[in-house]
C-alpha positions as CSV (number, residue, x, y, z in Angstrom):
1,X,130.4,89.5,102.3
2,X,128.9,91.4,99.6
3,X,130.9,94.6,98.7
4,X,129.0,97.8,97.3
5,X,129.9,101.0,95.8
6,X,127.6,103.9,96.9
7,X,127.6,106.9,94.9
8,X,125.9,109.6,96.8
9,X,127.3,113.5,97.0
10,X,125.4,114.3,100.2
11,X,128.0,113.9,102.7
12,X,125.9,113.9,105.8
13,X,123.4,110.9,104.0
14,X,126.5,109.5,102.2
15,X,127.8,108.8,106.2
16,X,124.6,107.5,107.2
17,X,124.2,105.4,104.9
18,X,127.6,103.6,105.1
19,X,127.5,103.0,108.6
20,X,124.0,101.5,108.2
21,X,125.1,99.3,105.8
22,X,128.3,97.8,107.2
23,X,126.5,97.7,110.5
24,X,124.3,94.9,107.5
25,X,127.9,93.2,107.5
26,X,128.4,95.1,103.5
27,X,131.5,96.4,103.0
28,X,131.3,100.0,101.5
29,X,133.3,102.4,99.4
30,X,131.9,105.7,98.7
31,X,132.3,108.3,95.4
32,X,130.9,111.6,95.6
33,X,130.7,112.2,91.6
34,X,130.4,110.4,88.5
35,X,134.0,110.3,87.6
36,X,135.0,108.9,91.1
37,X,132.3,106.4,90.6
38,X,133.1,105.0,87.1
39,X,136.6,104.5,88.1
40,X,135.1,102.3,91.7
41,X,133.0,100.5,88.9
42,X,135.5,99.9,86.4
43,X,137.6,98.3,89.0
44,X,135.4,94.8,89.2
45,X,135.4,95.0,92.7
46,X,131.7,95.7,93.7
47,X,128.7,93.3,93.6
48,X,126.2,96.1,93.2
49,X,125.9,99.7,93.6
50,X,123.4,102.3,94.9
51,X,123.8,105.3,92.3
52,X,122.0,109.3,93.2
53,X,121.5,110.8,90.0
54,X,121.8,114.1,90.7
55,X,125.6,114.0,91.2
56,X,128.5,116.4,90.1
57,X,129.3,115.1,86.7
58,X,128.9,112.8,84.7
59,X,125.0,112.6,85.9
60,X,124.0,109.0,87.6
61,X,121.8,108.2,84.1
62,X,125.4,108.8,82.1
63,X,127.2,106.6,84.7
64,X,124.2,103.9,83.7
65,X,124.7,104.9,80.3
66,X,128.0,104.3,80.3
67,X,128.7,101.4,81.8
68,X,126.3,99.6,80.0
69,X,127.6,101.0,76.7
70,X,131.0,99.1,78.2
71,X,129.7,96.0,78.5
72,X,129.6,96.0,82.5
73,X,126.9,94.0,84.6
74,X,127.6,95.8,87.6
75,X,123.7,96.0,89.4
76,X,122.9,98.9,89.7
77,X,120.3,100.4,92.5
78,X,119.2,104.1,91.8
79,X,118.1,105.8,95.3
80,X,117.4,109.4,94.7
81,X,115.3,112.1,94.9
82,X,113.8,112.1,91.2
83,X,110.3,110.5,91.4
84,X,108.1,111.4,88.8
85,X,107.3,108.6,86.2
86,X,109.8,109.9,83.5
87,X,112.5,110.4,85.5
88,X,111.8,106.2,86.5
89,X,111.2,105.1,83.2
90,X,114.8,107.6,82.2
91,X,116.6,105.8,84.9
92,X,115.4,102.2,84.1
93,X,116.1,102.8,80.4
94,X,119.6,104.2,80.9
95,X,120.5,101.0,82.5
96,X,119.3,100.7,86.3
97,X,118.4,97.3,87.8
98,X,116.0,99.0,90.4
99,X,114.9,102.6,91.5
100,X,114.3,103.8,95.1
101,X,113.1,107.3,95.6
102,X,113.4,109.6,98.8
103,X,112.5,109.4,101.3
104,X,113.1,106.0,102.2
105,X,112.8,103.3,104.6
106,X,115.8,101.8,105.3
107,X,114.5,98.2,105.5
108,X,113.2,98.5,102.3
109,X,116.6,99.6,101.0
110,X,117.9,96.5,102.2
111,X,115.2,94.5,101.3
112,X,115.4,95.5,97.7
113,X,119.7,95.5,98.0
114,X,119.4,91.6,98.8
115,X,116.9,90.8,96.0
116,X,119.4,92.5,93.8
117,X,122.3,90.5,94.9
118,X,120.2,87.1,94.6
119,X,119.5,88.0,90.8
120,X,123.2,88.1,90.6
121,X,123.4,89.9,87.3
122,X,127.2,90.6,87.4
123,X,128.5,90.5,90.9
124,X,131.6,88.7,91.7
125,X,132.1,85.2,92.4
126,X,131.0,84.3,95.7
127,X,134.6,82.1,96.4
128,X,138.3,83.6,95.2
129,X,140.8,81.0,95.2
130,X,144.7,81.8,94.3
131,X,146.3,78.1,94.8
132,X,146.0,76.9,98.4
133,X,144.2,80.0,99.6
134,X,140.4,80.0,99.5
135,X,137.9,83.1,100.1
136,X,134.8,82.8,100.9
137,X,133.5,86.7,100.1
138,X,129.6,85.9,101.2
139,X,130.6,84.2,104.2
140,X,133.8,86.4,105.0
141,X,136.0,83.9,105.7
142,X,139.4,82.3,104.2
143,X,141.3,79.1,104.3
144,X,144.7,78.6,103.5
145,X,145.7,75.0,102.9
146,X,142.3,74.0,104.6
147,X,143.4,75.9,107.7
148,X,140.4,78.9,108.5
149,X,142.3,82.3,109.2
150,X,140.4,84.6,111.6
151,X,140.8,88.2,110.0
152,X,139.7,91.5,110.7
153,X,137.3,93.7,108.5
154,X,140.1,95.6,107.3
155,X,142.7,92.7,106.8
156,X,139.7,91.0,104.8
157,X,139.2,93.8,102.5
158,X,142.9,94.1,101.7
159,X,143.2,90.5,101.2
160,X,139.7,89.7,99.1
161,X,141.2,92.8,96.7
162,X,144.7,91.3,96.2
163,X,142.9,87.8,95.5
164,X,140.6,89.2,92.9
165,X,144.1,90.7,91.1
166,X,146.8,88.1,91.9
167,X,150.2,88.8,90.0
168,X,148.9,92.6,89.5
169,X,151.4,95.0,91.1
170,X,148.9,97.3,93.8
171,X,151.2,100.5,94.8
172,X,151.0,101.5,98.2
173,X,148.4,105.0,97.0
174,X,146.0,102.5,95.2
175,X,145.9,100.4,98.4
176,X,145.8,103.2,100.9
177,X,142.6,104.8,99.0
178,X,140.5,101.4,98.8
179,X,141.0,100.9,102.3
180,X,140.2,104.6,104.3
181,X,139.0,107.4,100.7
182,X,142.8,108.9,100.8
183,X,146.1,108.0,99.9
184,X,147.8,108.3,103.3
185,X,145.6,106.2,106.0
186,X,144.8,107.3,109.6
187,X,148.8,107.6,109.5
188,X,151.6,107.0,107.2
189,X,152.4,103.7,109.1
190,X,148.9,102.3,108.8
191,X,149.4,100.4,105.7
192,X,152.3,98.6,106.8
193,X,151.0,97.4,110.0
194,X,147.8,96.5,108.3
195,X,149.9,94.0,106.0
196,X,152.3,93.2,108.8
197,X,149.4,91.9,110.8
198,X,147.5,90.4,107.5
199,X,151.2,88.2,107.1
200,X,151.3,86.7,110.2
201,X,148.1,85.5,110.1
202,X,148.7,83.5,106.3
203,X,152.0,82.9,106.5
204,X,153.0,81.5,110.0
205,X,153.4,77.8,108.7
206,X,154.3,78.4,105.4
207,X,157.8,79.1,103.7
208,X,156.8,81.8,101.4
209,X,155.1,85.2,101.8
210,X,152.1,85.3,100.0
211,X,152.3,88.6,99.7
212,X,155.5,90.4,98.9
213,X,156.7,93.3,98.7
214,X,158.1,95.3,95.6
215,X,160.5,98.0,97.2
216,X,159.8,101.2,96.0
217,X,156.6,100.0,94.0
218,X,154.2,98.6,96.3
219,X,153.0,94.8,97.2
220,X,152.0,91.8,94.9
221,X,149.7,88.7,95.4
222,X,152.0,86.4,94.0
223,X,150.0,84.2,91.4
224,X,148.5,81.2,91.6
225,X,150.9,78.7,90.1
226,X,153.9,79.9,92.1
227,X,152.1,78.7,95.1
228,X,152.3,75.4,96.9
């Protein structure tokens, strides 16, 4: 399951446009300015993302800009408003894979998202593995010891993010953000449950927790040569 980071400030479109795409099976997260979205980016998480340009600071072209400047191969999809030839050719230059203007139709959104994510120019691997636990992230599903385990959307998300950090400390703010835009959750409980629920589904024939918990700090993958 591909993951995407859309960077849009329009709340109203920013909504839409999630809903459509995870009703597409993506998973989403969301930043409503260029800071928020170079810290989603910087994060390696993401297999592309759809970038406005006219954003609250830095602009879409400097988030381009500067994530190419770093190095970073994250595709990126530019869907905005800015249509005349320069502003294309400014967007293409600063870095963008691809350029969509508004209006739009959604199919050709999607039609242009998957030819992006074929090209492949710096999404993540397609299969995590942390010793006897395998994820499939385009399929969305995960084996542990050759056993499938049936998870939820939200359980997967947790899980695919720990994989892709293993031994990496993930405090309980960090982990409540990536999964609902805020630190907190629907409730303070949420997190707990979610991991609660996530544990009994990994760890039901297996001696050791894969994940475990660092009191007062937050929850840990643990790596991939401590596992059996």
């Amino acid at each position: 399951m591909a993951r995407l980071l859309l960077v849009e400030d329009e709340d109203f479109l920013a909504r839409s446009l999630q809903v459509g795409l995870e009703d597409e099976l993506y998973l989403v997260d969301r930043a409503g300015n260029g800071e928020e979205a170079l810290w989603h980016a910087r994060s390696g998480h993401h297999d592309a993302m759809i970038l406005d340009l006219r954003i609250p600071p830095p602009s879409g072209l400097d988030v381009c800009r500067c994530l190419r400047a770093e190095g970073r191969k994250l595709p990126i999809l530019i869907l905005t408003a800015c249509d005349t030839p320069q502003e294309v050719v400014a967007g293409l230059d600063a870095g963008a894979d691809d350029y969509l203007t508004k209006p739009f139709a959604f199919e050709v959104l999607l039609a242009r998202l998957r030819a992006l994510l074929r090209r492949g120019s710096g999404g993540q691997s397609a299969e995590l593995r942390v010793g006897n636990l395998r994820i499939d992230t385009a399929g969305h599903r995960v084996y542990r010891a050759g056993r499938e385990i049936s998870l939820t959307r939200m359980e997967f998300l947790l899980l695919e993010n720990f994989a892709r950090n293993p031994g990496a400390l993930q405090s309980r703010s960090k982990l409540s953000a990536l999964l609902w835009e805020d630190e907190l959750g629907p409730d303070s409980n949420s997190l707990d449950v979610l991991i609660s629920s996530l544990r009994k589904k990994l760890d039901p024939d297996h001696p050791r927790r894969l994940i475990q918990t660092k009191r007062g700090l937050g929850y840990i993958l643990i790596e991939e040569s401590e596992l059996g």
